[in-house]
Each structure stands twice: as structure tokens, then as C-alpha cells.
C-alpha positions in Angstrom: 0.0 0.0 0.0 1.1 3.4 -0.6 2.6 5.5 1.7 1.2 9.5 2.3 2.7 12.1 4.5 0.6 15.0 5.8 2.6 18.4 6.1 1.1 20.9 8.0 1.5 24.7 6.3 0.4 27.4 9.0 1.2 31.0 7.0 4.9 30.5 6.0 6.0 27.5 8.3 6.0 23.9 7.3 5.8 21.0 9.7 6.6 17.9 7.9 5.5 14.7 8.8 7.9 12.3 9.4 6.3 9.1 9.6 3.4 8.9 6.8 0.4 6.6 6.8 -0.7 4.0 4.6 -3.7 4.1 2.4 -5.4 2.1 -0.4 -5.0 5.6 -2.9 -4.4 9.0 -2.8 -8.4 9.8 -2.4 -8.0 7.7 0.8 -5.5 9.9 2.0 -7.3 13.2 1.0 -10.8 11.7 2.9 -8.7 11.6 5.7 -6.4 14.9 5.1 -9.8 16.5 5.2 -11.0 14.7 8.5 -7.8 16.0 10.0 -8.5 19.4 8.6 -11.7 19.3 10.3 -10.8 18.4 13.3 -8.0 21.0 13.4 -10.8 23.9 12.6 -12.7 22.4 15.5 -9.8 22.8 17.9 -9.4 26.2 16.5 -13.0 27.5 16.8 -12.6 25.9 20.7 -10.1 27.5 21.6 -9.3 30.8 19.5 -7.3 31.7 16.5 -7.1 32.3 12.9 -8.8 29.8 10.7 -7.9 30.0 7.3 -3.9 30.1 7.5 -3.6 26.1 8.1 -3.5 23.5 5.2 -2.6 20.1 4.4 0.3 18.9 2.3 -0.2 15.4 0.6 2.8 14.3 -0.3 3.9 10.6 -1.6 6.7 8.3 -0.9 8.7 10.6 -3.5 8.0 13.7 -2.0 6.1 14.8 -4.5 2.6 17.1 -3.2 0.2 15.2 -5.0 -2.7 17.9 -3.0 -3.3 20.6 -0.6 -6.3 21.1 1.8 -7.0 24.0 2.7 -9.4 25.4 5.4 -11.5 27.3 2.8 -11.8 24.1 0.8 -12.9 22.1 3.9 -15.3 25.0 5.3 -16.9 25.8 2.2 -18.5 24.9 -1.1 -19.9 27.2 -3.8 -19.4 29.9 -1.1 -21.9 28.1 0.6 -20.8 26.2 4.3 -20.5 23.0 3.4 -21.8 19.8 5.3 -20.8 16.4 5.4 -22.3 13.0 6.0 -21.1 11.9 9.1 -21.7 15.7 10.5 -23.2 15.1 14.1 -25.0 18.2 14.6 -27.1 17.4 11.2 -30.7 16.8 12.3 -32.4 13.9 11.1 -35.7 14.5 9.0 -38.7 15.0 10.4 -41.9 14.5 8.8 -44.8 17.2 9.0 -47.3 17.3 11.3 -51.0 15.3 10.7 -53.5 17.6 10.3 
């Protein structure tokens, strides 16, 4: 299986990852780039600070950025807020009222 590496860009700095993960392709690795994006923007809006300076690097065994995600990529969609399946604030449907 493929190894991916996630480097962490905050404004001009670069924290590479050292160790990488192993996944089946590199949309595995961007599903889960995105989780980690996600989770990062959660910790932010917890706890203070700016949110759309942090991305994520994919790189392969070669180096090689094969994709960035960004915060403004995660957060939003058509410049709409964008949702996502396994969201757990999402309320499940309700059906109207008998009259």
C-alpha cells in the first residue's frame, strides 16, 4: 500500500511529517487529510485563533505534493458552508405534522 505524508502549512511554516500513513489511494488519503483538517478547525473555533492560515500537504513516498487542503476548501463549497455525512449536529428529517 502506498505511503502519504501529511505536512502541516500554518502561514509560511512547514511541519513535515515524518512518519506517513498508509492508504489504499491517494483519495484515501485526501478523505482523511480532510478529516484531520476538520478536526484542526474544530480545535481552533474551541479554543481561538485564525482559521484560514492552516492547510494540508499530501505528499507521496517521492515527495512529490500530489494535493493541498485547505481550510476554505474544507469549510466551504460554492461559497456556501458545506456539510458532510457523518456531520453530528445534522438533524435527522422530520416529517410534517397530521393535520
Amino acid at each position: 500500500m502506498p505511503r502519504y505524508f501529511f505536512h502541516v502549512r500554518e502561514g509560511s511554516d512547514l511541519n513535515r511529517d515524518g512518519e506517513g500513513q498508509e492508504f489504499a489511494d491517494v483519495e484515501a488519503a485526501r478523505r482523511e487529510a480532510i478529516n484531520s483538517v476538520r478536526e484542526i478547525l474544530g480545535e481552533k473555533l474551541l479554543h481561538g485563533g485564525v482559521l484560514n492560515q492552516r492547510s494540508i500537504e499530501i505528499a507521496d513516498q517521492t515527495g512529490h505534493v500530489v494535493d493541498v487542503i485547505t481550510a476554505r476548501e474544507v469549510l466551504l463549497k460554492g461559497g456556501q458552508f458545506r456539510s458532510y455525512p457523518d456531520d453530528i449536529i445534522q438533524s435527522p428529517a422530520t416529517k410534517p405534522p397530521h393535520k
